[in-house]
C-alpha positions as CSV (number, residue, x, y, z in Angstrom):
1,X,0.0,0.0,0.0
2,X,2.6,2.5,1.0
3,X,4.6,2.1,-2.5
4,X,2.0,3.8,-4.0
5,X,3.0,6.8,-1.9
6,X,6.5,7.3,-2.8
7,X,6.0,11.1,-1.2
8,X,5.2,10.3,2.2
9,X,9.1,11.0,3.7
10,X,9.2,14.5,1.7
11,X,5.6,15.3,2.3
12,X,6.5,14.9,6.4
13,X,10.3,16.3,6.5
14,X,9.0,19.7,4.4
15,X,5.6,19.8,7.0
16,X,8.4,19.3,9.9
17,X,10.8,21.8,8.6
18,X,8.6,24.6,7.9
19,X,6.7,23.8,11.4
20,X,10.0,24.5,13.1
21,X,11.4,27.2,11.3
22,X,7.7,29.0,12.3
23,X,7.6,27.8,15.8
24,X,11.7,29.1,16.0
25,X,10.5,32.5,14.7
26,X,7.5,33.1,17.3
27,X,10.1,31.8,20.0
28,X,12.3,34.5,19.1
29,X,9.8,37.7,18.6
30,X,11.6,39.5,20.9
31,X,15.1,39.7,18.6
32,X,13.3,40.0,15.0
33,X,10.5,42.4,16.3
34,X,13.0,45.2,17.0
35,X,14.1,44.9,13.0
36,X,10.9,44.7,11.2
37,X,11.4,47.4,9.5
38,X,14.4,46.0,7.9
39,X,12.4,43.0,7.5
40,X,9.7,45.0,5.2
41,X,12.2,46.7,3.6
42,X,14.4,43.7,2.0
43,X,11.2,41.5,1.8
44,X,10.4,43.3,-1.7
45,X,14.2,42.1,-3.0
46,X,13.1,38.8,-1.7
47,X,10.2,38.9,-3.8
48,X,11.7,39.8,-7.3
49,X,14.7,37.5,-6.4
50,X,11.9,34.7,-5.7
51,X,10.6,35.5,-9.1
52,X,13.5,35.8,-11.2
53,X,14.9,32.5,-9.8
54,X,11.8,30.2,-10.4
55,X,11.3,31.8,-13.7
56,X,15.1,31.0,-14.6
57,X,15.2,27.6,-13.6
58,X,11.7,26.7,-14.7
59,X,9.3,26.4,-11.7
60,X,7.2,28.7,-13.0
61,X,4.6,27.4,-10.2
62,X,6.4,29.5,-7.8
63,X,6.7,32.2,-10.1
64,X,3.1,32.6,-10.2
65,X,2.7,32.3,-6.6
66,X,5.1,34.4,-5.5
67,X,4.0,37.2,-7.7
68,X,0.5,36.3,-6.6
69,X,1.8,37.0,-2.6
70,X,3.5,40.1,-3.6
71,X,0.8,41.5,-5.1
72,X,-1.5,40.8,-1.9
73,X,1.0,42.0,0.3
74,X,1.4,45.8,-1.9
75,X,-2.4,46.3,-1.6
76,X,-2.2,45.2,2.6
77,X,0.3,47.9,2.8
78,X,-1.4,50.2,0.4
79,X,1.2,50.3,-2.2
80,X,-1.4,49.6,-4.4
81,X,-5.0,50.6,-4.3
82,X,-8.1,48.7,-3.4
83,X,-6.8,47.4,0.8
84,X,-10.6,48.4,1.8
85,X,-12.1,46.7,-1.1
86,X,-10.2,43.6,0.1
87,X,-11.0,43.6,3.4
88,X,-14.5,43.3,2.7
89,X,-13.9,40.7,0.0
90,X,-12.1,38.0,2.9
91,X,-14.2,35.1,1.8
92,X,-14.1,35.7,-2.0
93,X,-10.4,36.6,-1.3
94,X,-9.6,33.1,0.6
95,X,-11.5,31.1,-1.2
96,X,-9.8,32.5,-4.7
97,X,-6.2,30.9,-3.2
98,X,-7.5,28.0,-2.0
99,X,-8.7,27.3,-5.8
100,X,-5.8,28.7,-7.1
101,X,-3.4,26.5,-4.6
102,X,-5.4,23.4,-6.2
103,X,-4.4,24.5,-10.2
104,X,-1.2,25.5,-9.3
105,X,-1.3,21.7,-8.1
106,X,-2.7,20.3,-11.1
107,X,-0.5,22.1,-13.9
108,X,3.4,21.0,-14.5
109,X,5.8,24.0,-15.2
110,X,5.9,25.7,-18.2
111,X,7.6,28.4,-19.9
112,X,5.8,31.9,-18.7
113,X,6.8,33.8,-21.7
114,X,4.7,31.3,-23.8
115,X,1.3,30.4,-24.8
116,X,1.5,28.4,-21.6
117,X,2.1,30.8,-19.4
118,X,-0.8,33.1,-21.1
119,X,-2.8,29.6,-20.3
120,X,-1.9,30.2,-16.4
121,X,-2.8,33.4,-16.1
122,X,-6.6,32.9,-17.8
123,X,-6.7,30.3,-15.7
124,X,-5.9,31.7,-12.0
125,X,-8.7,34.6,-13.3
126,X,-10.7,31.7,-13.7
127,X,-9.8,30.4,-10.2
128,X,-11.0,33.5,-8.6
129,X,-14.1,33.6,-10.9
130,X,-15.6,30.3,-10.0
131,X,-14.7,31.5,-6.1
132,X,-17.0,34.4,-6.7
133,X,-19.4,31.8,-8.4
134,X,-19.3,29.6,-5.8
135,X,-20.0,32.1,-3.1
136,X,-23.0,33.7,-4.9
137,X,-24.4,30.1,-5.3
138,X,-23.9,28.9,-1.3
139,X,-25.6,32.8,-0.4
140,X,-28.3,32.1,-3.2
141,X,-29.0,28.4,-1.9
142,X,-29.2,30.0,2.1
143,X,-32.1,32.8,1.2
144,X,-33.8,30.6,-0.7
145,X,-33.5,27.8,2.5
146,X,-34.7,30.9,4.5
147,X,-38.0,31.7,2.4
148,X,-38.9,28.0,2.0
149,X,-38.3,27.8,5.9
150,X,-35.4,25.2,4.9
151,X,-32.9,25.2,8.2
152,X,-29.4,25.1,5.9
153,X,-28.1,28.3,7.7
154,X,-26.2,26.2,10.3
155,X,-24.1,25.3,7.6
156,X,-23.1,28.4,6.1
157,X,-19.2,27.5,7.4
158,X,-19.4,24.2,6.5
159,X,-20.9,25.0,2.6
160,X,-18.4,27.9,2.6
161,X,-15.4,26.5,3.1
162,X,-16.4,23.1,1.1
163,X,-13.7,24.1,-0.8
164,X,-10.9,24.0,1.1
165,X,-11.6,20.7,2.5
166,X,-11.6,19.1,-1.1
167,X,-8.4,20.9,-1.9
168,X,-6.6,20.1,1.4
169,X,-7.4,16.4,0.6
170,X,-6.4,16.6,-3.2
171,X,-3.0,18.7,-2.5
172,X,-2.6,16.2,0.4
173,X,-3.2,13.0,-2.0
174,X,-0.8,14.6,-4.6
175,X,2.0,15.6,-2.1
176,X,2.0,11.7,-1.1
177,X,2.0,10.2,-4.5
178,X,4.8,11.4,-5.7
179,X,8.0,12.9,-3.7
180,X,7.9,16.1,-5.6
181,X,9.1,19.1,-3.1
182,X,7.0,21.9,-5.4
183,X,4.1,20.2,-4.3
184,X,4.9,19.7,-0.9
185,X,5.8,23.3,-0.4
186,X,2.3,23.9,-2.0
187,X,0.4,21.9,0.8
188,X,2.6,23.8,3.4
189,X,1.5,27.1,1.7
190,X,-2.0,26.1,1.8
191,X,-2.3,25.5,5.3
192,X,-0.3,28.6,6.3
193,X,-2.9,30.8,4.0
194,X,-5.9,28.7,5.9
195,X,-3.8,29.8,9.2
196,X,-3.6,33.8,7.9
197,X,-7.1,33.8,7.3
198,X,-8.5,32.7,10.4
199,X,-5.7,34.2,12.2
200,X,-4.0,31.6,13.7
201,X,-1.2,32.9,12.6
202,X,0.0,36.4,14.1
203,X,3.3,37.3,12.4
204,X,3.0,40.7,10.1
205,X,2.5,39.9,6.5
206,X,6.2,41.3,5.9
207,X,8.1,38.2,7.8
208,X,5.4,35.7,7.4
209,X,5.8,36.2,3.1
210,X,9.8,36.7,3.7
211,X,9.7,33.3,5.0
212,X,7.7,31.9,2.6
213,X,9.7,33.1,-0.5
214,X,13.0,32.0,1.4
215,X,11.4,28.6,1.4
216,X,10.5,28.6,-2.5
217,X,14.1,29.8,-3.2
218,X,15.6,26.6,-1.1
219,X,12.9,24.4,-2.9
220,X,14.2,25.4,-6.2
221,X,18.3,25.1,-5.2
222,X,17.2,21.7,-4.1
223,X,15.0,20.4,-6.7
224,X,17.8,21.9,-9.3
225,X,20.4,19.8,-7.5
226,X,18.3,16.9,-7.7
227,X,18.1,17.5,-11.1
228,X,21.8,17.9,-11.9
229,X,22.9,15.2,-9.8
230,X,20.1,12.7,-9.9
231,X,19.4,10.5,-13.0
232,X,15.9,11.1,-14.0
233,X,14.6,7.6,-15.0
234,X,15.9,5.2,-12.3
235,X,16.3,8.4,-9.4
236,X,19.6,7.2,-8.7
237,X,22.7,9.6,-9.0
238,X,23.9,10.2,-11.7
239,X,27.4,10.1,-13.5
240,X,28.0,13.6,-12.7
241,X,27.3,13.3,-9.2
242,X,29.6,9.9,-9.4
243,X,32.5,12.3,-10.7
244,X,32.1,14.8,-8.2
245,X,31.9,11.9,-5.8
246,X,35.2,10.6,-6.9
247,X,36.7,13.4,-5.6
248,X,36.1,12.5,-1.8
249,X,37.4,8.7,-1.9
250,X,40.2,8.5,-0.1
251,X,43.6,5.9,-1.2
252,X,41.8,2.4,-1.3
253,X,38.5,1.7,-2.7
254,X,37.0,-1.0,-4.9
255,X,34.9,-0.1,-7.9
256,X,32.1,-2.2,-9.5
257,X,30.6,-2.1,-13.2
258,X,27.2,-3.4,-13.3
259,X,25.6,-4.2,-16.6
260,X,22.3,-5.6,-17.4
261,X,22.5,-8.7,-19.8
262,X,20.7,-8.9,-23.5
263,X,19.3,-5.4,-22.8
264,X,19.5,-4.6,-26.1
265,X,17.5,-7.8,-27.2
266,X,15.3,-7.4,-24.4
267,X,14.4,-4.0,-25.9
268,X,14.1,-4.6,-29.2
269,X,11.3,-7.3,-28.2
270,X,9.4,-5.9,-25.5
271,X,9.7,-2.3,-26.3
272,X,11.7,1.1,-25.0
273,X,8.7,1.5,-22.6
274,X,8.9,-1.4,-20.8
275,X,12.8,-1.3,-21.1
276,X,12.5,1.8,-19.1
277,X,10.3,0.2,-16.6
278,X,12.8,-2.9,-16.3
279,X,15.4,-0.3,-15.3
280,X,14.1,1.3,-13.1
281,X,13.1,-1.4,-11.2
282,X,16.5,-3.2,-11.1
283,X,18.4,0.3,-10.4
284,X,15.8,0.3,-7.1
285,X,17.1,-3.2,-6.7
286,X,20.7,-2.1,-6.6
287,X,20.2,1.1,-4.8
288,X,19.7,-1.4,-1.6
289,X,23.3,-3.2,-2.1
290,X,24.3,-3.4,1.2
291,X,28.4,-3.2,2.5
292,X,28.3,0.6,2.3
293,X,28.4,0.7,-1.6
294,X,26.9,3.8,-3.5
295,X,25.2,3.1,-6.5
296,X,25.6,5.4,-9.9
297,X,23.9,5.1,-12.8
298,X,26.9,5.1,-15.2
299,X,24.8,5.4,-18.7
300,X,22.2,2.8,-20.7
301,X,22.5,-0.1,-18.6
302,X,25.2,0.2,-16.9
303,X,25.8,1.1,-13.2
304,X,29.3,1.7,-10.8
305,X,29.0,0.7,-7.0
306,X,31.6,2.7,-5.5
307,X,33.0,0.4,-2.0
308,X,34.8,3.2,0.5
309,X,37.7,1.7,2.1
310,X,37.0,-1.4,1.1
311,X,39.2,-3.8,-1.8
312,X,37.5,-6.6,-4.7
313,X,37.5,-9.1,-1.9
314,X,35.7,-7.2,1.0
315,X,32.8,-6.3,-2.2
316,X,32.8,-9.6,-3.1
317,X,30.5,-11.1,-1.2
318,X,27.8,-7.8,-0.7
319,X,27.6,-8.2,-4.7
320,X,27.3,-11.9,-5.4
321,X,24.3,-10.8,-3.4
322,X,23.5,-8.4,-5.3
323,X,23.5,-10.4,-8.6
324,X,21.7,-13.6,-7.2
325,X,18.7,-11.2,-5.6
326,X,18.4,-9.4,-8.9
327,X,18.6,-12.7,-10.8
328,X,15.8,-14.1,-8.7
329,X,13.8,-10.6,-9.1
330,X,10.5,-11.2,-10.6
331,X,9.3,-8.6,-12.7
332,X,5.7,-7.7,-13.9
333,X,5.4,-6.3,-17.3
334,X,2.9,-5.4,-19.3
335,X,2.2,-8.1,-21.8
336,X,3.7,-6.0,-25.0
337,X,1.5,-7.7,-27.6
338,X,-1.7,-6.1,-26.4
339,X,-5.5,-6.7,-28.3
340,X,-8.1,-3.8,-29.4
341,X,-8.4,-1.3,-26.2
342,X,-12.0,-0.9,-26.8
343,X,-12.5,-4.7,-26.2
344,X,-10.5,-4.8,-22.9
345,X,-12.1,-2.9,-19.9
346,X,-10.4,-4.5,-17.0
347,X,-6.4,-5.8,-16.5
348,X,-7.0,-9.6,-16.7
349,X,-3.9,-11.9,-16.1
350,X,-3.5,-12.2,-20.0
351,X,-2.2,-8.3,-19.8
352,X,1.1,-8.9,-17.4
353,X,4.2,-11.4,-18.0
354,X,7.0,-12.1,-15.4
355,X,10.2,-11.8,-16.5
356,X,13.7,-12.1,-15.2
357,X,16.8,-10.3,-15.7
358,X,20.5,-10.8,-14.9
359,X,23.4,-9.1,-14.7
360,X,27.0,-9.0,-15.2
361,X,29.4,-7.3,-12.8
362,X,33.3,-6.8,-12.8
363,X,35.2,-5.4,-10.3
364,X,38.5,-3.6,-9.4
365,X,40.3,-2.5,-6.3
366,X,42.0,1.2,-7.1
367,X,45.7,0.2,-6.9
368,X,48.6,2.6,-5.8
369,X,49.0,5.7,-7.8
370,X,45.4,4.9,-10.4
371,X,43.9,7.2,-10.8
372,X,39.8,6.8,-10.3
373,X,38.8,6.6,-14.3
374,X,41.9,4.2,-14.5
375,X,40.5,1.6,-12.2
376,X,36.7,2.6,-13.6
377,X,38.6,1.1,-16.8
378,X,40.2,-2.1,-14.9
379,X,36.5,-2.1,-13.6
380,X,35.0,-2.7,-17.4
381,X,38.0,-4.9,-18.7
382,X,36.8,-7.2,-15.3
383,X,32.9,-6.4,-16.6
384,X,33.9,-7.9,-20.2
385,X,35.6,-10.6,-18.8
386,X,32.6,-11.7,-16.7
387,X,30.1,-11.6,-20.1
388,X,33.0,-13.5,-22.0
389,X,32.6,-15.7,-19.3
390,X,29.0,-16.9,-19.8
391,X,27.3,-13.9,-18.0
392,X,25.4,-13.6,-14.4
393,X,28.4,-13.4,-12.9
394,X,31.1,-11.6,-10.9
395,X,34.3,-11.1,-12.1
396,X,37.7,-9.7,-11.0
């Protein structure tokens, strides 16, 4: 059950880090409070930074909401027009973001300066149409309860706020399914705006919004690194961070060259789709060797286990594990010779095969004065001696 919520550990650790960082700042009014004014001075570089950044590395999510906070905040502070307007439009107001939090959900990132992004903008004024809609219709349905002596006021809250309570749950279901920190950050946000506008919470706008657009900014460093360093198929590291890894290994180490066997045929019969899904599921596989290895995805199908301060022999052993518990993996596919669509409602057992997958490993112990691609190379010449070698096996 769980693996279907691959987002549960980011979903918690951004909830926990956000609740500390807010409970830390109420602990500590009494040193921040004598430098608001600071505070609501750089809070507007924090904003076009926030912007700028998103926008340059593609989160245009945050982009959107940011601007969308800044502009709230300049008409709180009257630096632009319509503060008393707002303040009697709190319900219309809150219930706008709460719709807006739930698109902003739904969408991927995409370009602003593009059709896309002229897609997102239509569609937030949407958001805070249907708001206005919605509230017309729950104020409609409670006069005409009234007339017809129909006892629906005692529900005006609940009806109000309907809502919020679907978007909590479908920006909660979202943040779980998949460990994506954009959307975590956008379940955070939402409860913090529910917070602001029952007034829960009592910071002024200026740090509360400060915060917040610190927090985006670390979201997008962190997702970027991801990005950079972390293969995007399997969601193993990637080459790049194995080079920049490379540089931390001390004088001994063992390196391992992983390569899945037939690939190539196994592709060419099944399909790239399901190749892909074969990979990922054995790089998951190898990403729990145990023995303190660090798995890289090296390019294709192959893989390096980096052993710390250990030689071939210590690795030996942690790896022959490795190849006989990926040997014995059973893998569900889907079957890739599939019948009219139309004719098939439900998955029967004719849709899946098992399959099985070995692999081929050779490995090297760095020797004096090697340098680290020097013993990835004694690594491969061991890798090719282990497929000359019949395959499914280690080799040295």
């Amino acid at each position: 059950m769980f693996q279907k919520f691959e987002g549960i550990k980011t979903t918690l650790w951004t909830g926990l880090l956000v609740a500390i960082v807010f409970f830390a700042v109420n602990y500590s009014q009494h040193i921040w409070q004598e430098k608001i004014t600071l505070i609501e001075q750089v809070i507007y570089i924090l904003f076009v930074v926030g912007i700028i950044f998103s926008a340059q590395f593609g989160r245009s999510r945050f982009t959107f909401l940011i601007s969308l906070w800044a502009v709230y905040y300049l008409v709180q502070y009257q630096i632009l027009p319509g503060k008393e307007w707002l303040s009697s439009q709190q319900d219309w107001l809150f219930l706008s973001g709460v719709l807006c939090f739930a698109f902003l959900t739904l969408v991927k990132d995409r370009g602003i300066l593009s059709i896309h992004g002229l897609f997102r903008v239509a569609s937030i004024i949407l958001c805070i149409a249907i708001a206005k809609f919605w509230l017309f219709s729950v104020q409609w349905w409670l006069n005409y309860s009234q007339i017809n002596s129909i006892n629906f006021g005692q529900y005006r809250e609940l009806l109000t706020e309907f809502p919020l309570y679907l978007t909590t749950l479908f920006v909660f279901y979202k943040s779980l399914k998949l460990p994506n920190l954009l959307v975590s950050s956008l379940l955070t946000s939402l409860i913090l705006w529910s917070l602001l506008h029952s007034q829960y919470l009592t910071f002024p706008l200026s740090m509360t919004f400060s915060l917040l657009t610190l927090h985006y900014i670390l979201v997008v460093v962190i997702d970027s690194y991801f990005l950079a360093y972390r293969d995007e198929l399997t969601k193993i590291p990637s080459r790049r961070a194995l080079n920049q890894y490379a540089l931390s290994l001390g004088g001994k180490y063992s390196v391992a060259m992983l390569d899945i066997d037939h690939f190539k045929k196994f592709n060419d019969n099944y399909g790239h789709d399901i190749g892909d899904q074969v990979l990922k599921l054995v790089a998951a596989k190898m990403a729990q060797v145990k023995g303190g290895g660090r798995v890289f995805r090296y390019g294709g199908e192959e893989f390096i286990v980096i052993f710390p301060r250990k030689d071939a022999n210590e690795s030996s052993l942690t790896l022959e594990k490795l190849r006989q518990a990926i040997a014995d993996y059973k893998i569900v596919i889907r079957h890739p010779i599939r019948k009219n669509k139309k004719a098939r409602k439900g998955n029967s057992a004719e849709d899946f095969k098992t399959v099985n997958v070995t692999i081929s490993i050779g490995v090297a112990t760095r020797e004096n004065k090697l340098s680290f691609e020097q013993t990835v190379k004694s690594a491969d010449e061991a890798l090719y001696r282990a497929k000359k070698n019949g395959r499914n096996n280690v080799s040295y």
